[in-house]
LUMSE-876621 format. One line per 8 residues: number of its first residue (from 1); their letters; for each residue x, y, z of C-alpha. Coordinates in steps of 0.05 Angstrom, whole numbers. Example, Ala and Ser with C-alpha at 12.3 -4.5 7.8 and 13.67 -1.06 7.14 Angstrom:
2
1> AS> 246:-90:156  273:-21:143
//
This chain:
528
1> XXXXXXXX> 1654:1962:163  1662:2031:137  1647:2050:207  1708:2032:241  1761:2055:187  1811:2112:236  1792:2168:172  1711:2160:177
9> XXXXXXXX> 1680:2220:200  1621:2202:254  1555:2233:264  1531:2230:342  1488:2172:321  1539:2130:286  1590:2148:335  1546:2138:398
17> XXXXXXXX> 1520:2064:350  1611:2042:343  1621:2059:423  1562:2029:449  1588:1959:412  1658:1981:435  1639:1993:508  1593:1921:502
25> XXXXXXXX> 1652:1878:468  1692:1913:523  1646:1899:581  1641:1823:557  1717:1829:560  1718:1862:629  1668:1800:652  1713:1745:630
33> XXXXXXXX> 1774:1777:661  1723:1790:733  1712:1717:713  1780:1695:717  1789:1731:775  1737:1690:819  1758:1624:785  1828:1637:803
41> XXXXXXXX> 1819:1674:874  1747:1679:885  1738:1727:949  1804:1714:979  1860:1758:996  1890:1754:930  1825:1786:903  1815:1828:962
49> XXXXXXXX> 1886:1866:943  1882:1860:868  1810:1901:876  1841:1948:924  1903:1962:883  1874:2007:832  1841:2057:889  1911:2096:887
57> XXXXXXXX> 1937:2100:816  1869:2122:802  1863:2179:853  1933:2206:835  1901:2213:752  1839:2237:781  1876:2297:828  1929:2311:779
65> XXXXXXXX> 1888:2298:708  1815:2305:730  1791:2274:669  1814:2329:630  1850:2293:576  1780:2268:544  1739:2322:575  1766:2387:579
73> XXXXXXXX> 1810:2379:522  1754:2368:469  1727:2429:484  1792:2470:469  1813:2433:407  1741:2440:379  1749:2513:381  1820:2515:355
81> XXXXXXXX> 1790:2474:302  1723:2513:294  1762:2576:287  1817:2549:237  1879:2547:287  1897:2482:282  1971:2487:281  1962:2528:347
89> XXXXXXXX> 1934:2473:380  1975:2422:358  2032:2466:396  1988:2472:461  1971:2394:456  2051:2389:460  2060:2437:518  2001:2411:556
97> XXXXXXXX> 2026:2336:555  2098:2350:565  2081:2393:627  2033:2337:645  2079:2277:641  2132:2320:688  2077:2329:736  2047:2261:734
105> XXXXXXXX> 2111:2225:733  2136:2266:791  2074:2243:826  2076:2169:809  2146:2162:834  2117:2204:898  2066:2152:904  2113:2093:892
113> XXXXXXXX> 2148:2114:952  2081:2126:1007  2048:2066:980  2050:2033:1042  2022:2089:1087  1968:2101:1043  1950:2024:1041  1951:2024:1113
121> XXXXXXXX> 1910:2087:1120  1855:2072:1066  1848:2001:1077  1866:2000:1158  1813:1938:1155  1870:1891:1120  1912:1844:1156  1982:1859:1146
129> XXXXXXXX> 1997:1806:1097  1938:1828:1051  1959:1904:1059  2033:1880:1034  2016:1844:973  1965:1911:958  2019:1958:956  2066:1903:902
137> XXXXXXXX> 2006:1914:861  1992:1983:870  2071:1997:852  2055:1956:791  1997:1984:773  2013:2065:783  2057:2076:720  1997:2057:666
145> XXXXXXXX> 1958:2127:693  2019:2159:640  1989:2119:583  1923:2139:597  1939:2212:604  1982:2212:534  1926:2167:503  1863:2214:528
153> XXXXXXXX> 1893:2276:500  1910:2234:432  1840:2207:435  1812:2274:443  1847:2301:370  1809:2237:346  1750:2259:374  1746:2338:350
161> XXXXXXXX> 1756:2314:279  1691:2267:297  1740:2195:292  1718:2142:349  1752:2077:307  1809:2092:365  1766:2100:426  1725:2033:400
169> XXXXXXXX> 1785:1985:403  1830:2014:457  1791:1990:514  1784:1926:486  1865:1908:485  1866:1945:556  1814:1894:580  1852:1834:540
177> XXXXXXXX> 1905:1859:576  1902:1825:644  1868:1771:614  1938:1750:575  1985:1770:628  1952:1719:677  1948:1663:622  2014:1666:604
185> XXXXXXXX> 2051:1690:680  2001:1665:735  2033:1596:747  2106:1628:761  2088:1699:793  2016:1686:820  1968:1750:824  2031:1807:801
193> XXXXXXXX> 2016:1765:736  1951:1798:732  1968:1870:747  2035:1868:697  1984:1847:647  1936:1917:655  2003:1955:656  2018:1928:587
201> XXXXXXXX> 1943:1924:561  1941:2002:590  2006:2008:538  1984:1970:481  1914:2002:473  1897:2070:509  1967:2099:488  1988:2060:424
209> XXXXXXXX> 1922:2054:388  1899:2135:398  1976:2150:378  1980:2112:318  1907:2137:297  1923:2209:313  1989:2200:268  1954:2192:211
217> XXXXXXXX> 1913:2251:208  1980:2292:218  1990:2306:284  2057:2304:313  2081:2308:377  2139:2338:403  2168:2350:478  2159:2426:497
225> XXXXXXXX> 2167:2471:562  2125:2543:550  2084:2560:615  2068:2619:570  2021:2581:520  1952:2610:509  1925:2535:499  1961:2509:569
233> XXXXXXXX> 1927:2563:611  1868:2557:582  1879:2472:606  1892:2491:669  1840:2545:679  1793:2494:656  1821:2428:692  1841:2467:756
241> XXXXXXXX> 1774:2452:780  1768:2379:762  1835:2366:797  1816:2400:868  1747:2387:866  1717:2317:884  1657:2272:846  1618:2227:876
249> XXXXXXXX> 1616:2190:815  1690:2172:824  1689:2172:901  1637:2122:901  1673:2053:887  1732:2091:935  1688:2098:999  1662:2029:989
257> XXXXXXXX> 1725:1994:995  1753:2040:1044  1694:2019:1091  1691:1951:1059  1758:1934:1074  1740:1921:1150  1697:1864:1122  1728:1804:1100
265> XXXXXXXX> 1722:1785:1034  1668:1844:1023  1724:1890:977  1722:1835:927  1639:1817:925  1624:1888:916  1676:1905:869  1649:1851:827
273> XXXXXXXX> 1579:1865:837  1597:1938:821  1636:1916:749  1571:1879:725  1524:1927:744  1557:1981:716  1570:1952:646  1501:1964:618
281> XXXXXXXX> 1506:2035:643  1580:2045:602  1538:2021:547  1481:2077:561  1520:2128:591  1589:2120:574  1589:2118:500  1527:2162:488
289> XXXXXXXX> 1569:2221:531  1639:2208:489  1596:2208:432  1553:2277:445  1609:2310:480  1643:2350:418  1578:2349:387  1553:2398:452
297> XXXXXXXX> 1613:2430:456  1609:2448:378  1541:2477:386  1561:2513:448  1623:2546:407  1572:2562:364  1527:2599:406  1468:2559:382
305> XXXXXXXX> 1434:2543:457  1373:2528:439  1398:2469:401  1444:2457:450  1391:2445:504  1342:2406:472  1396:2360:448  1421:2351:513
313> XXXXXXXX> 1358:2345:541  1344:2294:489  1396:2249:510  1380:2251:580  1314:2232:569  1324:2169:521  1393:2148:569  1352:2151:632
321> XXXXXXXX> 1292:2115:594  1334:2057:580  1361:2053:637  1297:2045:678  1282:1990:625  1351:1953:630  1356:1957:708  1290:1930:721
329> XXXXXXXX> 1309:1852:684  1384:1865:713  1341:1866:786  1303:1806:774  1358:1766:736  1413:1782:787  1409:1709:819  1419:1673:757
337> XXXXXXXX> 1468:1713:721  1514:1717:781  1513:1647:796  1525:1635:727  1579:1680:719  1621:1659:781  1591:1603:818  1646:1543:821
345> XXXXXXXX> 1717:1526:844  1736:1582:899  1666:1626:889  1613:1594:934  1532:1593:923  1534:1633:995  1586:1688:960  1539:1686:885
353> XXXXXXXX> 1482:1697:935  1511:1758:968  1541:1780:909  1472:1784:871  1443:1822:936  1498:1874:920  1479:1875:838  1414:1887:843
361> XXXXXXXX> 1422:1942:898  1470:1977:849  1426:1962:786  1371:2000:818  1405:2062:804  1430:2053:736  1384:2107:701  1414:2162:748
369> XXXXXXXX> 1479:2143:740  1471:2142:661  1431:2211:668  1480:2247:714  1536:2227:661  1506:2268:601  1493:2326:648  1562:2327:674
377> XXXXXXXX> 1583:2338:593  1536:2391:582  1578:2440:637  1637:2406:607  1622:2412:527  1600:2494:558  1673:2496:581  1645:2509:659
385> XXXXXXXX> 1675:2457:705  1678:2503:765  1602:2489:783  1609:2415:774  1662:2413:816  1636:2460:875  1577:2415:866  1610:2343:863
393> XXXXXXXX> 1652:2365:923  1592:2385:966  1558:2324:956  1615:2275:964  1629:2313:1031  1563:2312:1050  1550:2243:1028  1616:2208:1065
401> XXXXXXXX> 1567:2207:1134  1508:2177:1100  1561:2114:1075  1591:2118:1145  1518:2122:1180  1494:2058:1133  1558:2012:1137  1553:2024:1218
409> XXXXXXXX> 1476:2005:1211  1474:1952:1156  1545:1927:1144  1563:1917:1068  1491:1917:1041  1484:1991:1075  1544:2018:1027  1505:1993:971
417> XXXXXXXX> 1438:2036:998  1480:2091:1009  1503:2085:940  1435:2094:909  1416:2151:948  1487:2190:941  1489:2188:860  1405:2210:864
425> XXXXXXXX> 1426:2270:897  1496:2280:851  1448:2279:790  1387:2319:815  1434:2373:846  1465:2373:769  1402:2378:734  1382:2438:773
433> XXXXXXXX> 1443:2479:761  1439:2469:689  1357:2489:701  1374:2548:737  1437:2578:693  1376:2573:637  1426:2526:600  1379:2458:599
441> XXXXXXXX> 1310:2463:629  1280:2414:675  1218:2436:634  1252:2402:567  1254:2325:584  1208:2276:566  1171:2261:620  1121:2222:587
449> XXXXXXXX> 1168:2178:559  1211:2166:615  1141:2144:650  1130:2097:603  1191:2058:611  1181:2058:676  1118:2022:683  1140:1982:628
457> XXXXXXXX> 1205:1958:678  1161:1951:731  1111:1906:693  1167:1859:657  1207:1858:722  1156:1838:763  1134:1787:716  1209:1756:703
465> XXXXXXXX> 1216:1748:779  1150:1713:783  1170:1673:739  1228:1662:764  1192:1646:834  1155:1600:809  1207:1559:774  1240:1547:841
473> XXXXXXXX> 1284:1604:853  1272:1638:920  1285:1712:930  1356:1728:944  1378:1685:889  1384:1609:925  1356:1546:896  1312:1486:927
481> XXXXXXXX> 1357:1428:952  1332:1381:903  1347:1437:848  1428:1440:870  1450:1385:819  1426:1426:759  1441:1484:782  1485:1514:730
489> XXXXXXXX> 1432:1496:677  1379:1523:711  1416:1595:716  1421:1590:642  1353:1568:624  1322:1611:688  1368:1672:637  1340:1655:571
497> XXXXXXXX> 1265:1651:594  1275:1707:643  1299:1757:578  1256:1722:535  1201:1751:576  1227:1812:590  1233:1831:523  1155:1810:501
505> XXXXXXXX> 1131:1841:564  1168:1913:559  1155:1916:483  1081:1899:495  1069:1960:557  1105:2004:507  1064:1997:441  1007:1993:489
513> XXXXXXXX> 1027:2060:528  1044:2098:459  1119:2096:467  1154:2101:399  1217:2072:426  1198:2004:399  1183:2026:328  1250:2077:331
521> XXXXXXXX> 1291:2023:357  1276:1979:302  1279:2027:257  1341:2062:283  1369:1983:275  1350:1965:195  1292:1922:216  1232:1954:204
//
């Protein structure tokens, strides 16, 4: 419990222990509001807009922000702090939000206005009914990007003075968000219940929660004008880049809808396959990167590289580990914990079924995804986002034809190829800049280790779907016919057998193979 008081000072392993809890108590969240979802609109074209109506508020904080409130920002205020000038940068924190929420606003209202032409541009697949209830959504949905913005630069003082209490909760009231506002709205204003709800959860946690925190360890905010401020064009030397440049980490879920969007039904089974898959990777990649980035960025400031490499090196190699571990049960599994997770009321066994195809496309990845992220924070924590950005950009442009080329070939299930293969290239084009600016060698990771876990997910994978097989369940996640009555109990025993033997057969390659990830983990955990 001392943990989680807003004044404890974290160390990268305590912090990276509270956010990995926080990102799985908020991922749990995020599946019982994906749940509600399906039970209330399953793949229809309520779903179909809801899903779609988050494509522009996010693009207009991801052109105009860049992810520069959490990013870029703990890199400055660490060296304000690192060099004693706080009280300067509380004075640039001012200027750089106030200038922000002028720009941002300006571009909201902007946005609130060509909502319609963008909706009918982006998703020229919907009918016109579904396009028209996107953009009430969207409209809805557009003014929370403010809260964020206010609440990432907040969370960032949080984060320089090594304080993560903040960044643990606020996602979990953002996800409880949606959750309420249906419960209590749904009945008299149907699906705008949903989206009013994340506009008040966005409110409520991301904004509220890092303000109140950063209150109490003095900061105060006040509303200042000074294009003149050292600390502003320092922000916008670093963010420029993020803002004009493009990611294919972001881009991703955006190109998948945009081509989705000609397929009925297919925005809403991917973008649920996509939230699942990608929760054990928040977990992994998410919180270990918010956790390590002013950690890098204080050894950078520090000029100690060396350290700086190996830790970063270090990270990649036990993130990437895991996730080779993690996605091979979340491959065999994906039948069962779909169908468990949405099968009923307005989500068929033919939707669970090509939902779980989706999953376990995207699962395959998950060690790249969780790999790219920590190399992304190592230019970041180095204050360098002009080579990520060049980079992200190239590949995003040159990956929009392989999407294109695999949607025209394979439909839906092509996206979710074309998914994989983009983010491979994103990471290993990463990893080699870093090698070749002698900043994190290729040289450095754990090779051995990483091999390990992969023959160890390949092993307990393989057996779980065996398993599996033999219990009744055929591949691409359907049941016998004489297996349909019990179908929602087999999911859940076909889960606890399937991790049961995951678990012994993972744990028993690794001790087997020399891996001291078992006797680290447990260790790491109080239990041995």
């Amino acid at each position: 419990m001392r943990l989680l008081r807003p004044s404890h000072t974290h160390t990268a392993f305590s912090a990276t222990v509270i956010l990995m809890v926080s990102t799985f108590l908020s991922r749990i969240i995020g599946l019982v509001r994906v749940q509600y979802i399906v039970w209330l609109f399953g793949r229809g074209m309520e779903a179909d807009a809801l899903n779609a109506a988050f494509v522009l508020p996010d693009m207009i904080s991801y052109f105009l922000v860049g992810g520069a409130a959490s990013i870029t920002f703990v890199t400055i205020l660490t060296r304000y702090r690192d060099t004693g000038r706080e009280a300067e940068g509380e004075r640039s924190l001012s200027v750089i939000l106030s200038t922000m929420y002028i720009v941002l606003g300006s571009a909201i209202v902007l946005a609130e206005i060509f909502a319609p032409w963008f909706v009918h541009r982006w998703f020229n697949g919907f009918d016109p009914e579904r396009a028209a209830l996107c953009v009430r959504l969207t409209r809805i949905l557009l003014p929370a990007q403010l809260f964020f913005l206010a609440g990432g630069i907040f969370g960032a003082v949080l984060m320089t003075r090594k304080q993560f209490s903040a960044q643990a909760f606020a996602p979990l009231i953002y996800g409880l968000g949606t959750i309420v506002g249906g419960l209590l709205l749904v009945k008299q204003i149907g699906v705008s219940s949903l989206a009013i709800g994340t506009l008040v959860g966005a409110f409520a946690g991301p904004f509220l929660l890092n303000y109140a925190f950063a209150r109490r360890t003095g900061l105060r905010y006040r509303f200042l004008i000074d294009s003149q401020d050292q600390g502003l064009r320092e922000w916008v030397r670093m963010s420029l880049p993020l803002m004009i440049g493009v990611s294919l980490v972001t881009f991703d879920s955006w190109i998948i809808v945009h081509f989705a969007s000609k397929v009925g039904g297919a925005v809403s089974l991917m973008s649920y396959a996509k939230q699942i898959s990608s929760a054990p990777t928040a977990m992994l990649a998410q919180a270990a990167g918010a956790a390590s980035m002013p950690f890098f960025a204080s050894l950078w400031s520090q000029e100690k590289r060396y350290e700086f490499a190996v830790n970063v090196a270090d990270s990649v190699s036990r993130v990437a580990g895991l996730g080779l571990l993690a996605a091979s049960g979340m491959v065999a599994l994906a039948g069962p914990l779909v169908e468990l997770l949405f099968l009923g009321r307005r989500f068929s066994s033919g939707d669970a079924h090509e939902c779980a195809t989706y999953f376990a496309v995207f699962s395959v990845s998950m060690s790249l995804w969780a790999a790219q992220s920590i190399y992304a924070r190592a230019f970041y924590a180095a204050g360098n986002t002009f080579i990520p950005m060049a980079a992200g950009t190239a590949i995003t442009l040159a990956s929009w034809p392989i999407y294109a080329a695999f949607y025209q070939a394979h439909g839906a299930m092509g996206l979710a190829v074309a998914s994989d293969l983009g983010i491979a290239l994103q990471t290993l084009v990463i990893a080699l800049l870093l090698h070749q600016r002698r900043m994190v060698s290729l040289a450095s990771l754990d090779y051995a280790e990483m091999g390990r876990c992969l023959l160890a997910g390949l092993a307990a994978g393989g057996g779980v779907w065996g398993v599996l097989w033999g219990l009744g369940r055929l591949p691409g996640g359907l049941l016998h016919p004489h297996l349909a009555a019990q179908i929602r109990w087999m999911d859940l025993a076909e889960l606890v057998v399937g991790c049961a033997l995951w678990v012994v057969i993972t744990r028993w390659v690794l001790e087997k193979t020399g891996s001291a990830l078992p006797r680290v983990a447990m260790k790491r955990l109080g239990l041995g």
